[in-house]
Each structure stands twice: as C-alpha cells, then as structure tokens.
C-alpha positions as CSV (number, residue, x, y, z in Angstrom):
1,X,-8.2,12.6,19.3
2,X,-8.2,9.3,21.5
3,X,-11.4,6.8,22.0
4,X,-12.1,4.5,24.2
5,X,-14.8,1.7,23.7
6,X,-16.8,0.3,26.5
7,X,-18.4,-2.9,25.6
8,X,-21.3,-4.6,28.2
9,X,-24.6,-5.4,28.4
10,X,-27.8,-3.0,28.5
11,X,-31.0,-4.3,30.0
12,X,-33.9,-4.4,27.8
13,X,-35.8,-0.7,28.0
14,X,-32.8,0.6,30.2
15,X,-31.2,3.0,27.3
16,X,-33.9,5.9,27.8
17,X,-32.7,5.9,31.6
18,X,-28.7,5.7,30.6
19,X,-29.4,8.2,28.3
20,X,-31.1,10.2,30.7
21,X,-28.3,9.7,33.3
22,X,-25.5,10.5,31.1
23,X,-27.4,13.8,30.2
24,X,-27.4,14.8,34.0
25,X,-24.3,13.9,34.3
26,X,-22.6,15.4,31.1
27,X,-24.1,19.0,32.3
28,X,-21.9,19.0,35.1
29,X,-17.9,19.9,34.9
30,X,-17.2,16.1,35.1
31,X,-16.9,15.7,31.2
32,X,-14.2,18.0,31.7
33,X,-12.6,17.0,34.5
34,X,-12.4,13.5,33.0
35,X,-11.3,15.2,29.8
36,X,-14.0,14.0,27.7
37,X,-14.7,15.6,24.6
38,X,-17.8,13.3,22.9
39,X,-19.7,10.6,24.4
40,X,-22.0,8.3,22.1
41,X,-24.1,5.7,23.6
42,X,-25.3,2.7,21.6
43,X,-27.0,-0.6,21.2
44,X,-27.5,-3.7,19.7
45,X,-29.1,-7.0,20.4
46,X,-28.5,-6.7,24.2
47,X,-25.4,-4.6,23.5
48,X,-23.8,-1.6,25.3
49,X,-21.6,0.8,23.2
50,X,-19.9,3.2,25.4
51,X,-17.7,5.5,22.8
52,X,-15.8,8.7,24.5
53,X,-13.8,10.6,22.6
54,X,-10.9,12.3,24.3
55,X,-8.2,15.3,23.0
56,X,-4.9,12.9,24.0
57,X,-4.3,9.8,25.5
58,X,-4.6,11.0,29.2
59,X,-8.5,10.3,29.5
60,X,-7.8,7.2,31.2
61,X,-5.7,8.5,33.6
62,X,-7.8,11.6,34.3
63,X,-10.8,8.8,34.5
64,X,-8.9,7.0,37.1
65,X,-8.3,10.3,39.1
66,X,-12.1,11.1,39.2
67,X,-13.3,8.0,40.1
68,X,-13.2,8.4,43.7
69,X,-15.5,11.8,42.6
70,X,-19.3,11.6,44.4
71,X,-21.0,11.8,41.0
72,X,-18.7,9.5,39.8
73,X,-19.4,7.0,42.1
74,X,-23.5,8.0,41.7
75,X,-23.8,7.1,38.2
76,X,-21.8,3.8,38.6
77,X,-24.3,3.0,41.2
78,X,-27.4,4.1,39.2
79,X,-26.5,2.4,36.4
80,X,-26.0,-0.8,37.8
81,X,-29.8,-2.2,37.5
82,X,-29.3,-0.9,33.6
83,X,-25.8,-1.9,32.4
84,X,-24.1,-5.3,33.4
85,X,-20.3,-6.4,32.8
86,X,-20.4,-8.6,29.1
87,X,-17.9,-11.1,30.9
88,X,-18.5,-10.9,34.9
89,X,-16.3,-13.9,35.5
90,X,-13.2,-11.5,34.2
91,X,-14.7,-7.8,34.6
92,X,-12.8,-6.5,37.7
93,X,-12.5,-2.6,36.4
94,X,-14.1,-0.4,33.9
95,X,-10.7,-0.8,31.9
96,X,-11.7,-4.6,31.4
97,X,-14.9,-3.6,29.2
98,X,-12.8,-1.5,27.0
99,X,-12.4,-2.8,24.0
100,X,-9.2,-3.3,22.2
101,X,-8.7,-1.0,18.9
102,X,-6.7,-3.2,16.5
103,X,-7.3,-0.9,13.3
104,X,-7.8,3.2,12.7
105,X,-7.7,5.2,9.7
106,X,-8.6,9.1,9.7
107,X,-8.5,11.4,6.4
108,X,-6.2,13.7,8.9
C-alpha cells in the first residue's frame, strides 16, 4: 500500500465541516476513481493531516487525472474558507503540501 501525507492549515472549528465534506464526497465513485483506498483526517494545533492510503504508487497520477472532475474541483472550492496552504509563498499544487516520507517500516 502507498500513502500520501497532505500537510496545511485547518481553521479553528472548520474539521466538522471537512469532515462532513469528505464524507459526501467519499460516497461517490471518486475514491475510486482516484484509487483511494483509506482517508484519515487529522489535527493539531492549527494543523491539517490529510493521510490517503492507496493499493500502488499510481494514486498521484490517477489524482492528477481527476482533477479536472466537477466534484473534484467542488470540494477544492468548498474547502477553501476551511483548509489554507501551510507555506502559501511556495504552495503552487496539491503535490507541494505533501509531505516527504523519509522513513517506513511494516511487520509485512
């Protein structure tokens, strides 16, 4: 299995919403489509945690393919009041919040 980690910034009170808009949107075929397996959402002092887990590597690509998708581009827009770049002076692309993994183990 692959994950990604999306790292920005959540407005205070804003995770019920997110929540709420990743639940509408993970009950359509998108998930698939993207090739998402598991999303977990999570915060911390001001912190967003955006961890998808994908079967293979390919989730970025598919991501990349789906992003011109209408409910694609409705959730970026809806969370926008909730969920702000961490760095805006270098955020040009979702791929510049992922974080970089420099360490994995798994019992498998």
């Amino acid at each position: 299995m692959h994950s990604t980690l999306i790292v920005a910034k959540i407005a205070p009170s804003s995770a019920d919403k997110v929540s709420q808009l990743f639940a509408d949107f993970d009950r359509t075929d998108m998930p698939d489509r993207m090739g998402t397996r598991r999303r977990q959402l999570f915060e911390f002092n001001g912190l967003y945690f955006h961890l998808q887990d994908f079967d293979d590597d390919n989730g970025g690509e598919l991501i990349e393919e789906a992003k011109t998708d209408p409910r694609f581009v409705q959730i970026s827009e809806d969370l926008k009041p909730h969920i702000t770049a961490y760095d805006p002076d270098t955020w040009r692309s979702p791929k510049d919040a992922i974080a970089r993994r420099f360490y994995a183990w798994s019992a498998r």
